[in-house]
C-alpha positions as a printed NumPy array, in Angstrom:
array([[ 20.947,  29.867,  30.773],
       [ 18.626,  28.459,  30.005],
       [ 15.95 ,  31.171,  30.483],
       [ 13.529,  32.451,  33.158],
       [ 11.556,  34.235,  34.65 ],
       [ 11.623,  37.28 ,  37.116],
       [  8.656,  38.413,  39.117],
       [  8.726,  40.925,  42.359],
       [  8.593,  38.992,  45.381],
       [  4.898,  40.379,  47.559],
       [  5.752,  39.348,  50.955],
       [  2.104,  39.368,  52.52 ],
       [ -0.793,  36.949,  52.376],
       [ -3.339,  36.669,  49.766],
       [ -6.703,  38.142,  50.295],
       [ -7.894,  34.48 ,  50.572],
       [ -5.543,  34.05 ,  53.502],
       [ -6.345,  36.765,  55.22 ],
       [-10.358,  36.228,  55.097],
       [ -9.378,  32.856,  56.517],
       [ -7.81 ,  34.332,  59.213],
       [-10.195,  37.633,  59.749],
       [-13.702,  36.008,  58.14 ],
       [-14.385,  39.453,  56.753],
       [-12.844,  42.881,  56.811],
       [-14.52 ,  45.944,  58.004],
       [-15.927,  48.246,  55.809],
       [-13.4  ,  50.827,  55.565],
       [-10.522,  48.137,  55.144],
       [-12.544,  46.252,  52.361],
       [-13.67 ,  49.961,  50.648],
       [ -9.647,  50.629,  50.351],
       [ -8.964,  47.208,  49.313],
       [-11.442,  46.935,  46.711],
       [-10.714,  50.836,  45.429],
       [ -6.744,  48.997,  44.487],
       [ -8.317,  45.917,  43.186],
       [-10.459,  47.799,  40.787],
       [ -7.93 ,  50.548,  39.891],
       [ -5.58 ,  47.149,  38.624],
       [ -8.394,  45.254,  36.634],
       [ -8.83 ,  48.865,  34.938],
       [ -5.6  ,  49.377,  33.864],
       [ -5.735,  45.969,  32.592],
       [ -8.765,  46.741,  30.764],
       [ -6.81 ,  50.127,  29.234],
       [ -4.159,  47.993,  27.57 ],
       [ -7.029,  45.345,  26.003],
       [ -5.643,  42.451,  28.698],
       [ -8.578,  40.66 ,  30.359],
       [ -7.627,  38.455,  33.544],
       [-10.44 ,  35.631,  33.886],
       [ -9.352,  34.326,  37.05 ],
       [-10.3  ,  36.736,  39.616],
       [-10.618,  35.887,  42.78 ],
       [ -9.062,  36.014,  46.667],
       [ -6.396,  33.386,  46.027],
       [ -4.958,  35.991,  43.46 ],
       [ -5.087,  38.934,  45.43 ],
       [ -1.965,  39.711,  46.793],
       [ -1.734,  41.89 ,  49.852],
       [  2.056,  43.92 ,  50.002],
       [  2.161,  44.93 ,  53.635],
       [  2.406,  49.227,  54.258],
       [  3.749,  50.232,  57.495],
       [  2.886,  52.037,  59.548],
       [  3.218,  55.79 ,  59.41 ],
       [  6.127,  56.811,  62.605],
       [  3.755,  59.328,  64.052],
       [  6.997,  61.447,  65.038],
       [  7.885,  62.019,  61.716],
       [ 11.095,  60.736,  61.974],
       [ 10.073,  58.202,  59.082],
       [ 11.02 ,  60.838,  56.19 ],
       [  8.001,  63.177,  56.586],
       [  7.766,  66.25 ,  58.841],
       [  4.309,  66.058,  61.055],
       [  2.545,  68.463,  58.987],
       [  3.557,  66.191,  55.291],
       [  2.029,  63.385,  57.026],
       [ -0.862,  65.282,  58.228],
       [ -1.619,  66.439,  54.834],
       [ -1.729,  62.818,  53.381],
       [ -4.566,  61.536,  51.39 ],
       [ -6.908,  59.957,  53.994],
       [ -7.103,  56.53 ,  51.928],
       [ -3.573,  56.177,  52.948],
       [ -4.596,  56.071,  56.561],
       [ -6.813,  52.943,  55.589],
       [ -4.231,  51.485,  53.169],
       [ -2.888,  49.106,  55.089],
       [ -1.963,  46.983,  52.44 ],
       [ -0.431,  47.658,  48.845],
       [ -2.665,  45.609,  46.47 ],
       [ -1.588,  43.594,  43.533],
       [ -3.307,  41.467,  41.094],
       [ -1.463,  38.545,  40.359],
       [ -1.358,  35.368,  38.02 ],
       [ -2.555,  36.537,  34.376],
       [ -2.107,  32.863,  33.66 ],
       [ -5.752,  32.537,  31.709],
       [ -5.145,  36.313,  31.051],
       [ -6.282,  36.992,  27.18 ],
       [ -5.301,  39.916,  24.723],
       [ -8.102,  41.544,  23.336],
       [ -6.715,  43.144,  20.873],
       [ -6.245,  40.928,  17.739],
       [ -2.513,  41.465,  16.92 ],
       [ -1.481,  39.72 ,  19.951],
       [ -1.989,  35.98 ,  20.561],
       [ -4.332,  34.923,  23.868],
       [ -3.216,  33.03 ,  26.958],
       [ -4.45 ,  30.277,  28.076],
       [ -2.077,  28.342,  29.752],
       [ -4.116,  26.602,  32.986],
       [ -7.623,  26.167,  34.589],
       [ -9.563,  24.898,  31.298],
       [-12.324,  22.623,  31.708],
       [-15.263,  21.847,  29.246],
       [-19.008,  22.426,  28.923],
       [-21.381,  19.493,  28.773],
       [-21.229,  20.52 ,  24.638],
       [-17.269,  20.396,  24.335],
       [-16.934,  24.252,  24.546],
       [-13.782,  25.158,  26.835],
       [-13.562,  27.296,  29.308],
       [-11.253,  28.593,  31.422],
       [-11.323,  30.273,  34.997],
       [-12.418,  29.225,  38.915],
       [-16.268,  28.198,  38.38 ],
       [-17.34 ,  29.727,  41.521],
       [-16.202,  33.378,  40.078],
       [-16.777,  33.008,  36.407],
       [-19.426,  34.889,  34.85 ],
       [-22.449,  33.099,  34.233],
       [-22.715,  33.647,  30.228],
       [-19.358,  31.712,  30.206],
       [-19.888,  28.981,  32.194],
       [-22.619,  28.49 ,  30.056],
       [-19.869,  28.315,  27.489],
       [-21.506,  30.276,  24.736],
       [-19.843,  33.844,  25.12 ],
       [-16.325,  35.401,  24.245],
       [-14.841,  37.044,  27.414],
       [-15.19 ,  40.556,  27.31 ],
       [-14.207,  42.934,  30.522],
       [-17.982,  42.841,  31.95 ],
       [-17.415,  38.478,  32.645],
       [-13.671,  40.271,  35.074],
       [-16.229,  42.443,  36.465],
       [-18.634,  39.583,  37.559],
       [-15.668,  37.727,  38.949],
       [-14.764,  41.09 ,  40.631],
       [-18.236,  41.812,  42.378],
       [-17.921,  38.002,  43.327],
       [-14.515,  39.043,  45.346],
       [-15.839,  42.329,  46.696],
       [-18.525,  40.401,  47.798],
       [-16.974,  38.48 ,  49.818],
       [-14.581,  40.197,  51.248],
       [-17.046,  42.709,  52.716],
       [-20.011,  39.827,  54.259],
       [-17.352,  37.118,  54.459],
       [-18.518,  33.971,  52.04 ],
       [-19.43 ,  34.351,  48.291],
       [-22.989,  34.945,  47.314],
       [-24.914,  32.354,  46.325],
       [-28.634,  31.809,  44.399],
       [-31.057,  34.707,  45.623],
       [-28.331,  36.025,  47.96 ],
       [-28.591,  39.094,  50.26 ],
       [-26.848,  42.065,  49.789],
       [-24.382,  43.773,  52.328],
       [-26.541,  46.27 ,  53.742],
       [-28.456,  43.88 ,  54.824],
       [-26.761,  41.871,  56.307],
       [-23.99 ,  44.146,  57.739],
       [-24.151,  47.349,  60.073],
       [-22.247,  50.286,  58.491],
       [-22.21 ,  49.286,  54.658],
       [-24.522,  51.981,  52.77 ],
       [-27.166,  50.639,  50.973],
       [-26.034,  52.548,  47.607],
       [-23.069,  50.078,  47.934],
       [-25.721,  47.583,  47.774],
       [-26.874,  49.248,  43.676],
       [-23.189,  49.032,  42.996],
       [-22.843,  45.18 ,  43.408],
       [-25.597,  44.481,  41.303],
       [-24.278,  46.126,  38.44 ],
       [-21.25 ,  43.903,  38.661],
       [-23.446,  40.601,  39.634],
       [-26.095,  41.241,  37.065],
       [-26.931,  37.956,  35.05 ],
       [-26.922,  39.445,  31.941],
       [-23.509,  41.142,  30.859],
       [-25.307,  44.286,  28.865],
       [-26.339,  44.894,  32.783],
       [-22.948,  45.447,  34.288],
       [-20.55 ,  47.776,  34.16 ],
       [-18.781,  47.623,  30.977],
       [-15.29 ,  47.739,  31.95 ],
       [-12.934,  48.1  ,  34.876],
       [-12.915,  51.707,  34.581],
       [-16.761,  51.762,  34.86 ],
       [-16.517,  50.279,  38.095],
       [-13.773,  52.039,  39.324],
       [-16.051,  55.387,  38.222]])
């Protein structure tokens, strides 16, 4: 009394914080990072819940530790041997934090809109970080569907592999980068694509 509120406690950095720190991750690191960042957005997507703020700031990075390479951690040698090899990259447990512009798209339950509004030239609102949101709704004419989370999400993946957002006629990782396969490069424009019929449809697309 009176009420509140209980959320789990992440005790690492954001994925803003740590590209602050870092600049960029290497490709490996980013590929397993992204892989949990997409996996959350889809299940998001499953139960009709859009996010509309994605972006580094609410990327939340749960630190894993390190495996005890004698086993005495729990698993014999030969369990941990026989681990997935993502969990040798996952160095950090991902989670997707502040649905506070999250929306229901399913009409029985009400949206949520409860921060980060701001208003076209015309008196539309919209809501989100304008650097991330997807370009049919900053033009303020569109009802978010999952393909504007999927912008915002190519806009993070972005720049967590090269290191700064992209911006105008920007250059895609392969290019830019040693390592990063150009096919990578096809995926990113099918989250980036200006018009929404272009992307993937959903998280599950993506994560696909």
């Amino acid at each position: 009394d009176p009420p509140y509120f209980v959320m789990e406690y992440v005790a690492g950095p954001s994925l803003r914080a740590l590209l602050a720190r870092r600049g960029r991750l290497p490709w490996a690191e980013a590929v397993e990072i992204a892989r949990q960042i997409i996996a959350a957005v889809a299940y998001a997507h499953a139960l009709g819940v859009l996010h509309r703020d994605l972006k580094p700031e609410n990327i939340l990075l749960a630190p894993i530790p390190e495996p005890d390479p004698t086993g005495s951690a729990g698993l014999p040698d030969a369990a941990a041997a026989a681990q997935p090899p993502s969990a040798a990259l996952a160095h950090y447990q991902v989670k997707v934090s502040d649905f506070g512009l999250g929306m229901a798209l399913r009409p029985a339950s009400p949206a949520l809109v409860l921060s980060g509004l701001a208003r076209t030239t015309d008196g539309r609102v919209i809501a989100g970080t304008l650097g991330y949101i997807a370009p049919e709704l900053r033009r303020g004419r569109a009802t978010p569907t999952p393909a504007c989370d999927v912008f915002s999400l190519g806009i993070t993946l972005y720049e967590t592999i090269v290191g700064e957002p992209p911006v105008g006629a920007f250059r895609f990782p392969s290019q830019l980068l040693n390592g990063v396969p150009p096919a990578f490069d096809g995926f990113l424009w099918r989250c980036l694509a200006a018009h929404p019929e272009e992307r993937f449809r959903d998280g599950a697309e993506v994560l696909a």
